[in-house]
Biopython code that builds the backbone (N, CA, C, O; Angstrom):
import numpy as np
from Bio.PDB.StructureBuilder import StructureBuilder

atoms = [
    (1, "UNK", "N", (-17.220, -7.682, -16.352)),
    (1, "UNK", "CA", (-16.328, -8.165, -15.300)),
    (1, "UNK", "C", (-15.118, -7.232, -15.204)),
    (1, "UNK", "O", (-14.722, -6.775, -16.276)),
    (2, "UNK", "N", (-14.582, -6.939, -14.283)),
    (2, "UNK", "CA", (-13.611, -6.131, -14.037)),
    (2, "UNK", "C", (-12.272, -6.544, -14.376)),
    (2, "UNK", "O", (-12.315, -7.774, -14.428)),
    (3, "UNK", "N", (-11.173, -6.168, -14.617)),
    (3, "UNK", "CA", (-10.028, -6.572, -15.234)),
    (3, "UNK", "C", (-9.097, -6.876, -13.901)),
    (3, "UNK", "O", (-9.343, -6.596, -12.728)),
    (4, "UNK", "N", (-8.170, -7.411, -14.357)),
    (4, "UNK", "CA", (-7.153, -7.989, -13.552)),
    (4, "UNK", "C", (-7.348, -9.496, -12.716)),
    (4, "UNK", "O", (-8.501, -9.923, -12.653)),
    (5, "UNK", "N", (-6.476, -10.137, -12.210)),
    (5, "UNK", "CA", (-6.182, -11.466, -11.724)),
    (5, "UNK", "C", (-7.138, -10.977, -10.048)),
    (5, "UNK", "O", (-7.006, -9.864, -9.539)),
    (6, "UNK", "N", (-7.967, -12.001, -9.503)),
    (6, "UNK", "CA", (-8.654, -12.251, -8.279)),
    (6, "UNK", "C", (-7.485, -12.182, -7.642)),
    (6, "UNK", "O", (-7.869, -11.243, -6.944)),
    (7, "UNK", "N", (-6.544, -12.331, -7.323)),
    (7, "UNK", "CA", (-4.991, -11.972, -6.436)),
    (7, "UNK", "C", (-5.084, -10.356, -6.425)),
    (7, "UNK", "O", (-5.356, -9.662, -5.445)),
    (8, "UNK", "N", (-4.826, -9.961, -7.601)),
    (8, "UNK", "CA", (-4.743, -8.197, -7.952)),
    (8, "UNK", "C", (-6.036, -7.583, -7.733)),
    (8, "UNK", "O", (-5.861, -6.410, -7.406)),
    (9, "UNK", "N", (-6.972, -7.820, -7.768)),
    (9, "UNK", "CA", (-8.004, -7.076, -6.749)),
    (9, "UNK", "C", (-8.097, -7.389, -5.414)),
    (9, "UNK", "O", (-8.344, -6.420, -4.696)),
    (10, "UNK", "N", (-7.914, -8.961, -4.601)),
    (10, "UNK", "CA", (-7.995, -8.731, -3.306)),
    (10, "UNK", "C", (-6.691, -8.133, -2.621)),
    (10, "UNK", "O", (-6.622, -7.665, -1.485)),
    (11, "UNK", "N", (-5.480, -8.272, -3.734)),
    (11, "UNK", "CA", (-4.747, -7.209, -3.105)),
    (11, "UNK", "C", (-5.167, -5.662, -2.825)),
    (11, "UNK", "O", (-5.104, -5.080, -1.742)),
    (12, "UNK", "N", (-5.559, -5.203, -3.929)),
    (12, "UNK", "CA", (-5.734, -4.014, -4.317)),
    (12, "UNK", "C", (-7.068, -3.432, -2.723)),
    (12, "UNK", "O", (-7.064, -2.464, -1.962)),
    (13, "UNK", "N", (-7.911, -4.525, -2.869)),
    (13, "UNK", "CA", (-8.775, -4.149, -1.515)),
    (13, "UNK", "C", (-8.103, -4.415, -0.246)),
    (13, "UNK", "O", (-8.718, -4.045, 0.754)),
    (14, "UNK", "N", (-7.332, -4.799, -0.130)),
    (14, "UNK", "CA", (-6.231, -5.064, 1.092)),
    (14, "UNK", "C", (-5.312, -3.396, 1.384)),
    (14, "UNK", "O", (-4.943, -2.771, 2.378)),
    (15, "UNK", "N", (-5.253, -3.217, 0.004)),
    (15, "UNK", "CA", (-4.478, -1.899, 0.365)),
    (15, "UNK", "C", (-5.826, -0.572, 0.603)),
    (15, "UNK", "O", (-5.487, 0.457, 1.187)),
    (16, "UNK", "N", (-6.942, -0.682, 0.229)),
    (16, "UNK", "CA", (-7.802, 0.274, 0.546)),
    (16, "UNK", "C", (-8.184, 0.229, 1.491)),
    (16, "UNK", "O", (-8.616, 1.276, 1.974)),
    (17, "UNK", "N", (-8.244, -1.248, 2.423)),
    (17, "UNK", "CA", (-8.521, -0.987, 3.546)),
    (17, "UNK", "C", (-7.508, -0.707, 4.419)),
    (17, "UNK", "O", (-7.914, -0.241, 5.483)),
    (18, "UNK", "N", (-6.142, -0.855, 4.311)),
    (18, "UNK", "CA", (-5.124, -0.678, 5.525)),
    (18, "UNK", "C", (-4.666, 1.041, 5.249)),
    (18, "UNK", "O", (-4.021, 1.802, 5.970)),
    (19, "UNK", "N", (-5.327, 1.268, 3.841)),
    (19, "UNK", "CA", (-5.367, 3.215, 4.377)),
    (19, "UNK", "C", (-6.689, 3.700, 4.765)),
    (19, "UNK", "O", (-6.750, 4.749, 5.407)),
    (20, "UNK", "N", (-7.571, 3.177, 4.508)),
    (20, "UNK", "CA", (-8.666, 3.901, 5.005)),
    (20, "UNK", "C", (-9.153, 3.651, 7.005)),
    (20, "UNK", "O", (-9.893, 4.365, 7.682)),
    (21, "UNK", "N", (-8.405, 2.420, 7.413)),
    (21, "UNK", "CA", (-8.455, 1.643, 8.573)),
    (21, "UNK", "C", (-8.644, 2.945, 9.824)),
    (21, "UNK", "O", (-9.584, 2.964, 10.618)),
    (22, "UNK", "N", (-7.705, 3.823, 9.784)),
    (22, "UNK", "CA", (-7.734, 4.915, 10.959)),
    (22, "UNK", "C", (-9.039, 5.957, 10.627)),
    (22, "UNK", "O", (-9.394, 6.551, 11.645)),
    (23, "UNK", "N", (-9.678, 6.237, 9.636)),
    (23, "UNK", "CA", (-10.633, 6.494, 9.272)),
    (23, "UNK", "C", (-12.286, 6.041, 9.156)),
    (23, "UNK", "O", (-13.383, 6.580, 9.299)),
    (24, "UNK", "N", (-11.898, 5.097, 8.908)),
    (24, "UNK", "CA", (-13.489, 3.821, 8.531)),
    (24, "UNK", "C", (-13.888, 3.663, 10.058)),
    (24, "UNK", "O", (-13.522, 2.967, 11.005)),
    (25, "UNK", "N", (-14.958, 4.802, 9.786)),
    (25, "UNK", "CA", (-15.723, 4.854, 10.961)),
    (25, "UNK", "C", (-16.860, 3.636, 11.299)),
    (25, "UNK", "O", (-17.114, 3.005, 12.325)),
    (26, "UNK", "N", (-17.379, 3.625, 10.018)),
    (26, "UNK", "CA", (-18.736, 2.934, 9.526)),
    (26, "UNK", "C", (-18.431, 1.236, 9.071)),
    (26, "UNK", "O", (-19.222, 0.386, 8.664)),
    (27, "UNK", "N", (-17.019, 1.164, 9.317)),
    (27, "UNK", "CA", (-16.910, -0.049, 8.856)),
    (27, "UNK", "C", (-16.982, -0.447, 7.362)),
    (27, "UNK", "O", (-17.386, -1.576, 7.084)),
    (28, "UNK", "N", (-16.552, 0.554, 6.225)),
    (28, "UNK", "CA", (-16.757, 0.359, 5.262)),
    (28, "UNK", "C", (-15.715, -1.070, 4.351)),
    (28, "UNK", "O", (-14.485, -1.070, 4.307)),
    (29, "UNK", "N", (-16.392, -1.878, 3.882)),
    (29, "UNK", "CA", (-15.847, -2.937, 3.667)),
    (29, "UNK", "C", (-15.796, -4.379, 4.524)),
    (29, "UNK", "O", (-15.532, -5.484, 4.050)),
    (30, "UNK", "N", (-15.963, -4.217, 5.235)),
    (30, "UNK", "CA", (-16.027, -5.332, 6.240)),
    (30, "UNK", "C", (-16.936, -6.237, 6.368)),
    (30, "UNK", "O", (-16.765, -7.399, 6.736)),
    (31, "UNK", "N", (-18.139, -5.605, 6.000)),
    (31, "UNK", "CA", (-19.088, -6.788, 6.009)),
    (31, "UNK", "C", (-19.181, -7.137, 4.731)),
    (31, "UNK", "O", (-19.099, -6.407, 3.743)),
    (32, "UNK", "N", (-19.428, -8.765, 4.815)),
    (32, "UNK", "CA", (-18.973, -10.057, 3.882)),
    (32, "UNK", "C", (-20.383, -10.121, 2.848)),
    (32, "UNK", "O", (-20.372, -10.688, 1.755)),
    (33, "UNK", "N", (-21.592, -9.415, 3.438)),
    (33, "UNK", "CA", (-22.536, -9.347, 2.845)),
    (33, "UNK", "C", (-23.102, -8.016, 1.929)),
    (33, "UNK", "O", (-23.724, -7.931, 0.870)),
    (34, "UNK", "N", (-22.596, -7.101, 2.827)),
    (34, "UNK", "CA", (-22.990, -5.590, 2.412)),
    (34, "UNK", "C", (-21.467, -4.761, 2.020)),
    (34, "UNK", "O", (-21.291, -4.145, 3.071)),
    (35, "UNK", "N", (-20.745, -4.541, 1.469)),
    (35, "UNK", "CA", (-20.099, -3.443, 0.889)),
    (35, "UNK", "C", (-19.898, -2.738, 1.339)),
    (35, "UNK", "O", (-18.888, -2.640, 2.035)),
    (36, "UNK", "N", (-20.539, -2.080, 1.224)),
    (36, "UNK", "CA", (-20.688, -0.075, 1.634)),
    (36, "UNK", "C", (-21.981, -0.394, 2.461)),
    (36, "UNK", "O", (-23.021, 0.025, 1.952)),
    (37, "UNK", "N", (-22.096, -1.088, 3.693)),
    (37, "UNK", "CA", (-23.708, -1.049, 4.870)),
    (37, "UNK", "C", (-22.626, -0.063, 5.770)),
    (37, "UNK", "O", (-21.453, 0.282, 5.626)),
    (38, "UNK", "N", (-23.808, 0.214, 6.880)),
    (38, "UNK", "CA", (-23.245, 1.010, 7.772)),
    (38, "UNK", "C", (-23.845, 0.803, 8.662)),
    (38, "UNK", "O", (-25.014, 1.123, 8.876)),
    (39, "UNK", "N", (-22.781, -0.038, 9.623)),
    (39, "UNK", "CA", (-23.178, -0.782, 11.034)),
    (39, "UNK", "C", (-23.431, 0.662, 11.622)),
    (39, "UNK", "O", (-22.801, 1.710, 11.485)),
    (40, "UNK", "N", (-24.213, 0.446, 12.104)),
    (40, "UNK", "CA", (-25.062, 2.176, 13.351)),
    (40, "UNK", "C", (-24.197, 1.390, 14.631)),
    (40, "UNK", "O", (-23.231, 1.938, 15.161)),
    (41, "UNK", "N", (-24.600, 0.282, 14.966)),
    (41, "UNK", "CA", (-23.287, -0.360, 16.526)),
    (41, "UNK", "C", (-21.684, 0.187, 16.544)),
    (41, "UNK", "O", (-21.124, 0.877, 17.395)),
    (42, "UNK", "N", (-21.115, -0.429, 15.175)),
    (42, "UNK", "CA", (-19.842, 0.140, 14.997)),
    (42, "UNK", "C", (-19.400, 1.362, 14.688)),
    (42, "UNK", "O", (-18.253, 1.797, 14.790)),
    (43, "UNK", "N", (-20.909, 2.194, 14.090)),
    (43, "UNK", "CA", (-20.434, 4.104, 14.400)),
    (43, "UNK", "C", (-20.387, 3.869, 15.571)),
    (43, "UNK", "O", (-19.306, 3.367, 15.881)),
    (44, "UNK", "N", (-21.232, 4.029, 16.582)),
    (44, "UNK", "CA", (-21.167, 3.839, 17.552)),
    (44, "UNK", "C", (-19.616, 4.325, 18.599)),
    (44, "UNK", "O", (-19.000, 5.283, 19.064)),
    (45, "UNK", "N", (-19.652, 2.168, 18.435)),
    (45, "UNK", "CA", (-18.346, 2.282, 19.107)),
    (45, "UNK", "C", (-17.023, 2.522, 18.342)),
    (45, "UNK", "O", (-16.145, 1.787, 18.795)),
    (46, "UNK", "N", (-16.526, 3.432, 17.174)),
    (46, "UNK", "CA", (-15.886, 3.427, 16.541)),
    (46, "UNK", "C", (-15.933, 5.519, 16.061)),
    (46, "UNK", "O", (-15.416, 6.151, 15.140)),
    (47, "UNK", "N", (-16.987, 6.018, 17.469)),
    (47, "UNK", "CA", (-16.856, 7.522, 17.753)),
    (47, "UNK", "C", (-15.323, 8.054, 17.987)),
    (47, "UNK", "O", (-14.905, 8.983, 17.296)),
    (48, "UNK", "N", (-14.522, 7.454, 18.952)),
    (48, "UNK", "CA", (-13.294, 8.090, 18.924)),
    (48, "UNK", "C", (-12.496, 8.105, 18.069)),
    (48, "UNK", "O", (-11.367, 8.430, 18.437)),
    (49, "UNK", "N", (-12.679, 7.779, 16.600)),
    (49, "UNK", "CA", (-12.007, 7.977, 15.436)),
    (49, "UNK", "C", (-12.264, 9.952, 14.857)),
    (49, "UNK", "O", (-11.768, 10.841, 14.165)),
    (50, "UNK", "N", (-13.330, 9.653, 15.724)),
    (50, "UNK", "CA", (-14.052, 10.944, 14.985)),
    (50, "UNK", "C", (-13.709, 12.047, 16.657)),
    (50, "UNK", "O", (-14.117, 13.204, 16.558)),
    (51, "UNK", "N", (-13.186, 11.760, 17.700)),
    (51, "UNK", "CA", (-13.177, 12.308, 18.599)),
    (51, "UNK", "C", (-14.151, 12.222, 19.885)),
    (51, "UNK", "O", (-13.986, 12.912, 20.891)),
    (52, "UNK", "N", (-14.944, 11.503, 19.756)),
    (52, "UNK", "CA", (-16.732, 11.977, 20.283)),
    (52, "UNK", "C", (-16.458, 10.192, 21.045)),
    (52, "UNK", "O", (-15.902, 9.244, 20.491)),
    (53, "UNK", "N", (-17.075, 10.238, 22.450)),
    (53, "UNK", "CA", (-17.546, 9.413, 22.763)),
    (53, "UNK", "C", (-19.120, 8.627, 22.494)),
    (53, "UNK", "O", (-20.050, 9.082, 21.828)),
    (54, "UNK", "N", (-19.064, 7.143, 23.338)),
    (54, "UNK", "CA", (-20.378, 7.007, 22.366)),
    (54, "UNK", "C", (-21.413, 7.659, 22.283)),
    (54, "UNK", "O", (-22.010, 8.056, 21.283)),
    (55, "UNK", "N", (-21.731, 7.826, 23.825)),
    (55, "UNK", "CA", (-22.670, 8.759, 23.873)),
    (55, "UNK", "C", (-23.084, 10.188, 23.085)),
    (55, "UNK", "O", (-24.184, 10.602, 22.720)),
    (56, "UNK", "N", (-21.158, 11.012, 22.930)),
    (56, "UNK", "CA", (-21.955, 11.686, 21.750)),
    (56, "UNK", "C", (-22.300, 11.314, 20.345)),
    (56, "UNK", "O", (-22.878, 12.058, 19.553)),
    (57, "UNK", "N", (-21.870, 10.022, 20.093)),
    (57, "UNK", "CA", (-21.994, 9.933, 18.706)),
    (57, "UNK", "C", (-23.937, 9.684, 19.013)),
    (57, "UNK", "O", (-24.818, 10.345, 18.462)),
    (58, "UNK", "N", (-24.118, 8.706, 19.892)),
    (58, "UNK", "CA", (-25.596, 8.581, 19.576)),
    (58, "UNK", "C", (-26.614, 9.772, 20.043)),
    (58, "UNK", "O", (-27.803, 9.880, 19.744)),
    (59, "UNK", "N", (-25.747, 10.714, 20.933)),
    (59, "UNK", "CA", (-26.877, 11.977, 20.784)),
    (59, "UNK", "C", (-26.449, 12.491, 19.477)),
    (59, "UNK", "O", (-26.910, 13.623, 19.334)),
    (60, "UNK", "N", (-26.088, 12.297, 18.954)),
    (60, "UNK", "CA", (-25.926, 13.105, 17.195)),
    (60, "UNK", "C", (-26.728, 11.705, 16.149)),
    (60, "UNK", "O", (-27.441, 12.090, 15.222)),
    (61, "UNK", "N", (-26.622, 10.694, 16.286)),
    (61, "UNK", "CA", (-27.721, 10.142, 15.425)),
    (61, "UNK", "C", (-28.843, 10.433, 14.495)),
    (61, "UNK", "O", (-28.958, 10.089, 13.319)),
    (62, "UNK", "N", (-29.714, 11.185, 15.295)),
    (62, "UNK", "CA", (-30.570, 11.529, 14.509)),
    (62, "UNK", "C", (-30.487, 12.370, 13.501)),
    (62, "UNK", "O", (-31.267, 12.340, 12.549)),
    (63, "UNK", "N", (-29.327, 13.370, 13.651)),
    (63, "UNK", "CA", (-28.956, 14.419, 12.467)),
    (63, "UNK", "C", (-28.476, 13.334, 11.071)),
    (63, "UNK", "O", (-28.232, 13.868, 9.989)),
    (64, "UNK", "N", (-28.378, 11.860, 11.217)),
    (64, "UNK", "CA", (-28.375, 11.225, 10.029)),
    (64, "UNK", "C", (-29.451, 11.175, 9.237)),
    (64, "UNK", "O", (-29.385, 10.991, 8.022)),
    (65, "UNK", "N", (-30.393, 11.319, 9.816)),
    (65, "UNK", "CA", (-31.956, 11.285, 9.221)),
    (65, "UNK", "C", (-32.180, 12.190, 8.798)),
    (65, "UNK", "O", (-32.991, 12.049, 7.883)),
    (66, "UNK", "N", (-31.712, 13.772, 9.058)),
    (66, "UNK", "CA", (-32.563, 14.825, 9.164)),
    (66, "UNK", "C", (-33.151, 15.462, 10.510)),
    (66, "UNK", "O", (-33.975, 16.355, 10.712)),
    (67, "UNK", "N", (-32.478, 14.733, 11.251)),
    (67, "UNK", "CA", (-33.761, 15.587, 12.881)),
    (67, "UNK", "C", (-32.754, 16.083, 13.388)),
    (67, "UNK", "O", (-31.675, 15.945, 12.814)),
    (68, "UNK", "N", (-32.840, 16.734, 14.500)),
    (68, "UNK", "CA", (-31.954, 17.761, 15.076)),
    (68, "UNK", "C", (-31.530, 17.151, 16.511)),
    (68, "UNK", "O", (-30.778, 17.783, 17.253)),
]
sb = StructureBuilder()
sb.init_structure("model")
sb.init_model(0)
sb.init_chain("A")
sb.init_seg("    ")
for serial, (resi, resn, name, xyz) in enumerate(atoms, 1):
    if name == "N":
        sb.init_residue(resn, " ", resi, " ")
    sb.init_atom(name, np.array(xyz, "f"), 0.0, 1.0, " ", f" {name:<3s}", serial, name[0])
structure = sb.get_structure()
């Protein structure tokens, strides 16, 4: 089990997410079930973090796999 008071870690994840927030493309943390999942919807709509509208984010998709 990990150390510290359930207060001092959901703080502690409170502060990882309000710096990583302008960044977290993928939604990392957010879902209540998965951790580290990676909503493909919220890359998506969450391209202009990265510059790219949606459309380019989903013509670049497939380079997640490996395809070109």
């Amino acid at each position: 089990m990990a150390e510290g008071s359930d207060d001092a870690r959901r703080r502690f994840s409170e502060w990882v997410a309000t710096r990583i927030a302008s960044r977290n493309v993928v939604g990392l943390g957010e879902s209540p079930t998965h951790l580290y999942g990676v909503d493909m919807d919220l890359l998506v709509k969450r391209g202009g973090l990265l510059g790219l509208t949606e459309a380019d984010v989903e013509e670049r998709l497939p380079r997640l796999r490996g395809g070109r």
